[in-house]
C-alpha positions in Angstrom: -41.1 -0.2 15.5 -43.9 -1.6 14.1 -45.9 -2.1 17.4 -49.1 -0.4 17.5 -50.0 2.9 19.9 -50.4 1.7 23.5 -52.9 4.8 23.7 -56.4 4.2 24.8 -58.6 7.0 22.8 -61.3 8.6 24.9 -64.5 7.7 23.0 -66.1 10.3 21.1 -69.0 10.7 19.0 -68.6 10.9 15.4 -69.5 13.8 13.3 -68.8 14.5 9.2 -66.7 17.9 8.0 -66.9 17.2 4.7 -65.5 13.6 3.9 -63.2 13.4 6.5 -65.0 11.6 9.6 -63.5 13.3 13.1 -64.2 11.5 15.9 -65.1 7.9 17.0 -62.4 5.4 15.7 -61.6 8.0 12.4 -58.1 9.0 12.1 -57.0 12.2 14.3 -57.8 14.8 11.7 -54.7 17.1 11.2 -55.6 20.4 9.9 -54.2 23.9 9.5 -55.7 28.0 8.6 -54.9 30.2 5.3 -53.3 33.3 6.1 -54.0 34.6 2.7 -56.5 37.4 2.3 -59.8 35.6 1.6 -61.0 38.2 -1.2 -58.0 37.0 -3.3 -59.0 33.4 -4.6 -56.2 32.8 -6.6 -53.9 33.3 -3.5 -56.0 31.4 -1.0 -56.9 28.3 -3.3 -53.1 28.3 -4.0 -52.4 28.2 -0.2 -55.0 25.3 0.3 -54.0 23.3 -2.3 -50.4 23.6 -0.7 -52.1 23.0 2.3 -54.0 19.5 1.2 -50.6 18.4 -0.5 -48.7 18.6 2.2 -51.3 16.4 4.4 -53.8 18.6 5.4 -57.6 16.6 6.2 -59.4 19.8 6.7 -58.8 23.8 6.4 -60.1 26.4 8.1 -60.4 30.0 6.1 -61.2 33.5 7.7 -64.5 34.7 6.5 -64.7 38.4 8.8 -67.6 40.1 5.6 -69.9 39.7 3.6 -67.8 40.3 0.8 -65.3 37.5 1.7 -68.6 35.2 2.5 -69.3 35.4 -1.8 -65.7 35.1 -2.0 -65.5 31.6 0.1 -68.2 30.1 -2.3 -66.1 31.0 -5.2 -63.0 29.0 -3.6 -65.0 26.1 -2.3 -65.8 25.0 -5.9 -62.2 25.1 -6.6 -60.2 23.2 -3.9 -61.1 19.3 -2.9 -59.8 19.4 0.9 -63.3 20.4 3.2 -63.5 24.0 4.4 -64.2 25.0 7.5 -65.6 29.0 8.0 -64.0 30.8 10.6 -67.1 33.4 11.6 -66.7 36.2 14.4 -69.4 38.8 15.6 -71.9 38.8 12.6 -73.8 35.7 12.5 -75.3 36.1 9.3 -72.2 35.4 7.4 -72.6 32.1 9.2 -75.8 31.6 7.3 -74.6 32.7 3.9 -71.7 30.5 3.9 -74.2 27.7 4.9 -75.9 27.7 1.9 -72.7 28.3 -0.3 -71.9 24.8 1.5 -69.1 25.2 3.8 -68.3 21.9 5.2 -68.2 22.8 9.1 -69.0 26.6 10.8 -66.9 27.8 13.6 -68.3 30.3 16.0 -67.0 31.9 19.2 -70.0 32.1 20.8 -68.1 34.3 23.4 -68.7 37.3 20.4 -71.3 36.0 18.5 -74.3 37.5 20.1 -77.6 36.8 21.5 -79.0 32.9 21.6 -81.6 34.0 19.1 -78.5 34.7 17.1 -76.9 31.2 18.0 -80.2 29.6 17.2 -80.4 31.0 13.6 -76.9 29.7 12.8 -77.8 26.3 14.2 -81.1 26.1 12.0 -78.8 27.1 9.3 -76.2 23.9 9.9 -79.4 21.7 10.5 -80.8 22.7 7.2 -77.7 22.1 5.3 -76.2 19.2 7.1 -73.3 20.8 9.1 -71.1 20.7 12.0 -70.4 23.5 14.0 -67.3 23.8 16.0 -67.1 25.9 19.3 -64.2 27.3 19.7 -63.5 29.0 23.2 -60.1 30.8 23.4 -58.8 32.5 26.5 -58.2 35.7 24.5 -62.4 36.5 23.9 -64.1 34.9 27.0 -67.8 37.2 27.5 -67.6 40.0 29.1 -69.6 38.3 32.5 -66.9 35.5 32.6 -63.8 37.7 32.9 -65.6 39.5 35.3 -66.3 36.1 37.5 -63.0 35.1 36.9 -60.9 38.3 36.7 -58.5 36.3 34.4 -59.0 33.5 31.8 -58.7 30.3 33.7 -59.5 26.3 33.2 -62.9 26.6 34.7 -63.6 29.8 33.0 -62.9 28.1 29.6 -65.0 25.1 30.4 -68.0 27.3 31.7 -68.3 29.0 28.3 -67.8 25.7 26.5 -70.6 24.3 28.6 -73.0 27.2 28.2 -72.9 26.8 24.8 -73.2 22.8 24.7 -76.0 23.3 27.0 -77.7 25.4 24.3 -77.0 23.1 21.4 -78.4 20.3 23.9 -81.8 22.4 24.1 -81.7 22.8 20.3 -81.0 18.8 20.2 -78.3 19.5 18.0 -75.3 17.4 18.8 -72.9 17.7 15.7 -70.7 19.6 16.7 -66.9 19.3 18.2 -65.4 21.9 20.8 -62.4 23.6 21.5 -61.0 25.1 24.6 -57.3 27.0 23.4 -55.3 29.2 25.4 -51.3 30.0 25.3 -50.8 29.1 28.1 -50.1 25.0 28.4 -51.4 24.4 32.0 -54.2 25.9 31.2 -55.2 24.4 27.7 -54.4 21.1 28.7 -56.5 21.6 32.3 -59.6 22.4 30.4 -59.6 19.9 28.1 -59.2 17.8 30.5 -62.3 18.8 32.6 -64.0 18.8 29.0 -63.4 15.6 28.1 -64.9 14.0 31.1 -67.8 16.3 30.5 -69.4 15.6 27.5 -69.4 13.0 24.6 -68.5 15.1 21.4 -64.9 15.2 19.6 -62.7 18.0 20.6 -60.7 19.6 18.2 -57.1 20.6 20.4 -54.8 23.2 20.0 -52.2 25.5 22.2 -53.2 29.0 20.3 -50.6 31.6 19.3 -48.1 29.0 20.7 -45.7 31.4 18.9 -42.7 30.6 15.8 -42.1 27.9 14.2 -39.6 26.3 16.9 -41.0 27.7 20.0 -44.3 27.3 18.8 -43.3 24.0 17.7 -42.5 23.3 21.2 -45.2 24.0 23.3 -47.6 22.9 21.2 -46.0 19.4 21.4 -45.8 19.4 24.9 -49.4 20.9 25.8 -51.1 18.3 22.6 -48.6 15.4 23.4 -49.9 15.6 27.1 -53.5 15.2 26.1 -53.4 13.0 22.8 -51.0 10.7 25.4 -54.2 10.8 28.0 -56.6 10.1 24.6 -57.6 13.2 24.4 -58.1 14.7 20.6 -60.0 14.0 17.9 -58.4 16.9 15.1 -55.9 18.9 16.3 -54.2 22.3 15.1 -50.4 23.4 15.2 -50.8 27.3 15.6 -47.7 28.9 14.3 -46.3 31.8 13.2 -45.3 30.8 10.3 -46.2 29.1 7.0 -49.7 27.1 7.6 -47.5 24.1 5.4 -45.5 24.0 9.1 -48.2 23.2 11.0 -49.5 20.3 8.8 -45.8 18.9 8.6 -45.2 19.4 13.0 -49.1 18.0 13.6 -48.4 15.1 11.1 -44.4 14.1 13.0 -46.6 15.1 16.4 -48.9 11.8 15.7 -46.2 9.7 14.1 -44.2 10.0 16.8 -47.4 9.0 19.7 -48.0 6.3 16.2 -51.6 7.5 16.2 -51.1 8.3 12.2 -49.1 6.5 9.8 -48.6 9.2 6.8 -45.8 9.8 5.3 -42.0 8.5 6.0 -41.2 8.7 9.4 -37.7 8.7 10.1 -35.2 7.9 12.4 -32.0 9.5 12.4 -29.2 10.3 14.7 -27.9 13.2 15.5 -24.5 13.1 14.2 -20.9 12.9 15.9 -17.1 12.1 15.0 -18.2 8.7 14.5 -19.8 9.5 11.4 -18.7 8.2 7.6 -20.9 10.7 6.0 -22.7 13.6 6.3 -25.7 12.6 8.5 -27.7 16.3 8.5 -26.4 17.3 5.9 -28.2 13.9 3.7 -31.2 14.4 6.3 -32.0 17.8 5.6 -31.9 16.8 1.7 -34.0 13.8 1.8 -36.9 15.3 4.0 -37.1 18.4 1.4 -36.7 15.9 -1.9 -39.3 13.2 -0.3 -42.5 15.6 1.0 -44.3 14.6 -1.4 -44.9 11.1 -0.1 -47.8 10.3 1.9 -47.2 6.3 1.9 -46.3 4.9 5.0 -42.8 4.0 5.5 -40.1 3.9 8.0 -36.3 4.8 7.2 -33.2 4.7 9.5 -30.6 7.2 9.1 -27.2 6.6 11.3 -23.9 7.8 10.8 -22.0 4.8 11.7 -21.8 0.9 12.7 -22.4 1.6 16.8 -26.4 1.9 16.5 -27.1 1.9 12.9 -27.3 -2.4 12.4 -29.6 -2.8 15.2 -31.9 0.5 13.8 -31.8 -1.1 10.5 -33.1 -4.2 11.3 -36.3 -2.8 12.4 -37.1 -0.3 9.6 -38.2 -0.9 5.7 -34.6 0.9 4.8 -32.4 1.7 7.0 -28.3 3.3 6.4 -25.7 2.5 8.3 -22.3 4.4 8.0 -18.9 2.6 7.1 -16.0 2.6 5.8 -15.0 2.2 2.8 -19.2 2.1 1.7 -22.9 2.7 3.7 -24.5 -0.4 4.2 -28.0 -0.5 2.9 -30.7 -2.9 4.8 -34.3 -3.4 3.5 -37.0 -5.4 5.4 -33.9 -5.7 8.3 -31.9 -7.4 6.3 -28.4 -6.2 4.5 -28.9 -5.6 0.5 -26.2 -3.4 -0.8 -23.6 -0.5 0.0 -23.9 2.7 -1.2 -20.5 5.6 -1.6 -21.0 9.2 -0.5 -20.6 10.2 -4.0 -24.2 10.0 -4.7 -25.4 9.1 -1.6 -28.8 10.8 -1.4 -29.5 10.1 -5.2 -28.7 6.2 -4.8 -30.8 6.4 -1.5 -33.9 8.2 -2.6 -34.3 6.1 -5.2 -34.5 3.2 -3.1 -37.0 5.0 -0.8 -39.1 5.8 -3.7 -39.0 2.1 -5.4 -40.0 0.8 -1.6 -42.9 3.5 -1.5 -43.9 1.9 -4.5 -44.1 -1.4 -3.6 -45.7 -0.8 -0.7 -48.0 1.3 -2.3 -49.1 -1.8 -5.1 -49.5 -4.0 -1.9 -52.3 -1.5 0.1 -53.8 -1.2 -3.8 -54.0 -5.1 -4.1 -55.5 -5.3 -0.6 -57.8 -3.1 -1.0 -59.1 -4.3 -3.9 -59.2 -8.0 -3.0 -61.5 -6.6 0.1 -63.9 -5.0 -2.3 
């Protein structure tokens, strides 16, 4: 349980969105998009503030005017969590949101226009100390590529990545991270591969419009889980169709369960049978809403009954084991106390919490003892 990843992370040069490091030995970043019209700013800098509880590191926010550019600088000195500036076909909102200091600009160069275009916006993130994600996406390759090609491909995603990184290269500009998306798995998870052998900078991975929240659930962990399990990722995005909270919550499990981020309570619970003494989804479904809010570390067992729960127990901070006539409670692996179904979530939440606290006093006094 308590073993760390046996992943080997491809090496990656660091670069600064904000004050979240991505890349290098930093944390995988997890990060998400507001789907909130930009021009409201009370209903976008509610969304990223649900956003940032929930987890997020960084968010990425639509800016497709000039009007929404102005609009951006009002919400960037109202949220905390860094901002990225999603920018298609005019350039010059790129250079407006610069200096209303967006924490990272992401271009599609495939609809961004001329190199002298490309060039401004990269004077722009010089000037004001900026990353710039490209981000190639099968959907809006240039016009010449789909010609080439006559359909998006792997190699047609990683030739429009590398004509781009070729032109930062000549502008000596090498903060920036890439992305190569597409819906389709084989492909995504083809050209990062080719990309990642290529070139030296952190790639930000994602399966785009991988669809609703279970499907799209689904093939995002299988196309990311196939590359974060090769090292492959430095920040990654869940793209769903659904609330942007969803695709913090999926990236966060999709990294706890590859044990490449620690954040929050990770779970283990079975899935329920005859066997059971209480209500195993039913106490599930009721501590994940109630316990959200917890971004300590911490690993709890959940199983119905005697067969598996001891041995699950042992190797979590709390673990439940079903029985009969009371639950058997074990912290640090080792029995402490039974718990009744009459309150069974109440009585067991409260133990998770006083744990989270305890643990939470030990990182503080380590922490402090190291400064």
């Amino acid at each position: 349980m308590y073993a760390p990843s046996p992943i080997k992370r491809r090496f990656s040069r660091q670069i600064q969105v904000g004050n979240v490091p991505v890349g290098g030995d930093a944390p995988i970043a997890v990060q998400s998009m507001t789907n909130t019209d930009t021009l409201d700013v009370a209903a976008t800098v509610a969304q990223i503030q649900q956003l940032e509880k929930a987890g997020a590191d960084i968010v990425r926010v639509s800016v497709p005017d000039m009007d929404a550019a102005e609009t951006f600088g009002q919400i960037k000195k109202l949220v905390n969590v860094p901002l990225v500036a999603d920018i298609h076909f005019d350039y010059k909102i790129a250079l407006r949101v610069a200096e209303l200091g967006v924490d990272c600009l992401r271009i599609n160069p495939g609809n961004i226009g001329r190199e002298d275009r490309v060039r401004a916006v990269v004077s722009a993130a010089r000037d004001h100390g900026i990353p710039i994600r490209i981000g190639v996406n099968a959907g809006s390759l240039e016009k010449d590529l789909q010609k080439k090609y006559g359909e998006p491909t792997p190699a047609a995603l990683v030739e429009s990545a590398m004509r781009h990184i070729d032109y930062l290269d000549r502008l000596d500009f090498p903060d920036f991270k890439v992305s190569v998306k597409a819906s389709d798995v084989f492909m995504a998870v083809a050209a990062y591969r080719d990309l990642a052998a290529r070139i030296e900078q952190p790639l930000h991975l994602g399966i785009t419009e991988a669809g609703g929240l279970r499907s799209g659930t689904v093939k995002s962990s299988i196309g990311l889980g196939m590359l974060l399990m090769d090292g492959i990722g430095d920040t990654i995005r869940v793209s769903l169709a659904a609330d942007p909270v969803e695709e913090i919550k999926v990236g966060f499990d999709m990294l706890r369960s590859l044990k490449l981020r620690s954040k929050g309570i990770n779970f283990i619970a079975c899935p329920s049978c005859s066997r059971q003494n209480f209500d195993v989804i039913g106490t599930m479904n009721q501590l994940e809403e109630r316990l959200e809010d917890v971004m300590t570390p911490l690993n709890v067992s959940v199983i119905g009954c005697v067969v598996n729960g001891p041995g699950e127990a042992k190797e979590t901070d709390i673990g439940l084991t079903g029985g009969s006539p009371a639950n058997l409670v074990y912290i640090d692996g080792k029995p402490a106390s039974k718990l009744r179904n009459d309150h069974l979530v109440d009585d067991l939440e409260q133990l998770i919490r006083e744990k989270v606290r305890e643990k939470q006093q030990q990182q503080d006094a380590m922490i402090a003892r190291s400064v």
